[in-house]
C-alpha positions as CSV (number, residue, x, y, z in Angstrom):
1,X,-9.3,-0.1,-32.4
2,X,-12.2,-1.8,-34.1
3,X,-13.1,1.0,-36.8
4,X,-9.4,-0.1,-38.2
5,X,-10.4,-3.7,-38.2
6,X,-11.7,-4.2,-41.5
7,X,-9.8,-7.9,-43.1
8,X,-11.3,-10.5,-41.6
9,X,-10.5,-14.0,-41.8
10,X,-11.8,-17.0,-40.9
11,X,-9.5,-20.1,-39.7
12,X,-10.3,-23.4,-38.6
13,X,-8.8,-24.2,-35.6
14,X,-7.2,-28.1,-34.5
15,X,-10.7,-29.0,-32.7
16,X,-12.2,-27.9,-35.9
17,X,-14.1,-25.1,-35.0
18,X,-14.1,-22.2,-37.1
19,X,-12.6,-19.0,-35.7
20,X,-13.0,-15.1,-36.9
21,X,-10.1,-13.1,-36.9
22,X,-8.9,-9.7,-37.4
23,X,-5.7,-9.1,-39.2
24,X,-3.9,-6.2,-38.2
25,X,-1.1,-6.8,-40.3
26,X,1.1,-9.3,-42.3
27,X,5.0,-9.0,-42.4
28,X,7.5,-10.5,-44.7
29,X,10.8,-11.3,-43.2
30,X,13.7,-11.9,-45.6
31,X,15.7,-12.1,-42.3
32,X,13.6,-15.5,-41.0
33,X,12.6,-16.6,-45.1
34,X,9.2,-16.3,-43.2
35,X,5.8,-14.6,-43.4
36,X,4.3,-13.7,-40.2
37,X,0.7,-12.5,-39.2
38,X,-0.6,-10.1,-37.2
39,X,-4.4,-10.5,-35.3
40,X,-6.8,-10.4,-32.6
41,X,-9.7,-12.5,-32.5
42,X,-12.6,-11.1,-33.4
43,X,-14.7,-11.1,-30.1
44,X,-11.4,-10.0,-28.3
45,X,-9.7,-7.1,-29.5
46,X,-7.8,-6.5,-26.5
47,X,-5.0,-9.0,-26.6
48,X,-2.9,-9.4,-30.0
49,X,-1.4,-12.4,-31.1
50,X,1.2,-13.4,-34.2
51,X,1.6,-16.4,-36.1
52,X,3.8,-17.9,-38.4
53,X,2.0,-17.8,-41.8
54,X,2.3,-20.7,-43.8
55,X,1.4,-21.3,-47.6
56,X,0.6,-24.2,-50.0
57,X,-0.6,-25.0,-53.3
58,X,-4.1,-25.7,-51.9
59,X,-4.4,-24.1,-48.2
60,X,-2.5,-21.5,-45.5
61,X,-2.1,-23.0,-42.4
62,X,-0.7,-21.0,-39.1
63,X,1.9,-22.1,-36.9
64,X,3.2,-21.1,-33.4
65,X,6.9,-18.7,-33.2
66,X,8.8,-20.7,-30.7
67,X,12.1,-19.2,-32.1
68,X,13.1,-16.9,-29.6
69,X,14.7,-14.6,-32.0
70,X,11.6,-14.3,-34.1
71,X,9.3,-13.7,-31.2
72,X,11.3,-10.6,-30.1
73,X,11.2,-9.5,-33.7
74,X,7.6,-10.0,-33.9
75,X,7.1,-8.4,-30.6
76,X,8.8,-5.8,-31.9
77,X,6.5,-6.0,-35.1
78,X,3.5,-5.7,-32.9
79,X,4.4,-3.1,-30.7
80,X,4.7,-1.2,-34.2
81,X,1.4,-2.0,-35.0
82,X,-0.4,-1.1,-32.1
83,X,1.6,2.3,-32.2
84,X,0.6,3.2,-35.4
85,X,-3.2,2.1,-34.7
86,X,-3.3,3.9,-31.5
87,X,-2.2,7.2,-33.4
88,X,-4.5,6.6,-35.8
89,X,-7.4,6.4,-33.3
């Protein structure tokens, strides 16, 4: 997975430590009036996460998917991903 890896991003977490990330994909849901994101963390490709992606004038913050409709759509969104990536490979 890592040659297709290539937009990285770094994000400050709560504690304030500063995190690399590795995103796979971002996804615009007219459905939810959300953006959601796509990632593993840079020194752990194996597990894939998603995130509600948030936007301001000034910053983009990420929040957690505790709706349970939107985390079987993103599931659904990731499983996509990780198809396409493994054909790809």
């Amino acid at each position: 997975m890592d040659d297709y890896l290539e937009n990285k991003l770094i994000i400050t977490a709560e504690d304030g430590n500063k995190v690399l990330i590795n995103v796979l994909d971002i996804i615009d849901s007219y459905t939810y009036n959300k953006t959601f994101m796509i990632y593993t963390f840079a020194n752990e490709n194996k597990s894939v996460f998603a995130s509600i992606l948030n936007e301001d004038s000034a910053s983009y913050s990420l929040d957690t998917i505790i709706n349970q409709e939107e985390i079987d759509y993103i599931n659904a969104e990731i499983n996509r991903v990780c198809s396409e990536l493994a054909e790809a490979n």
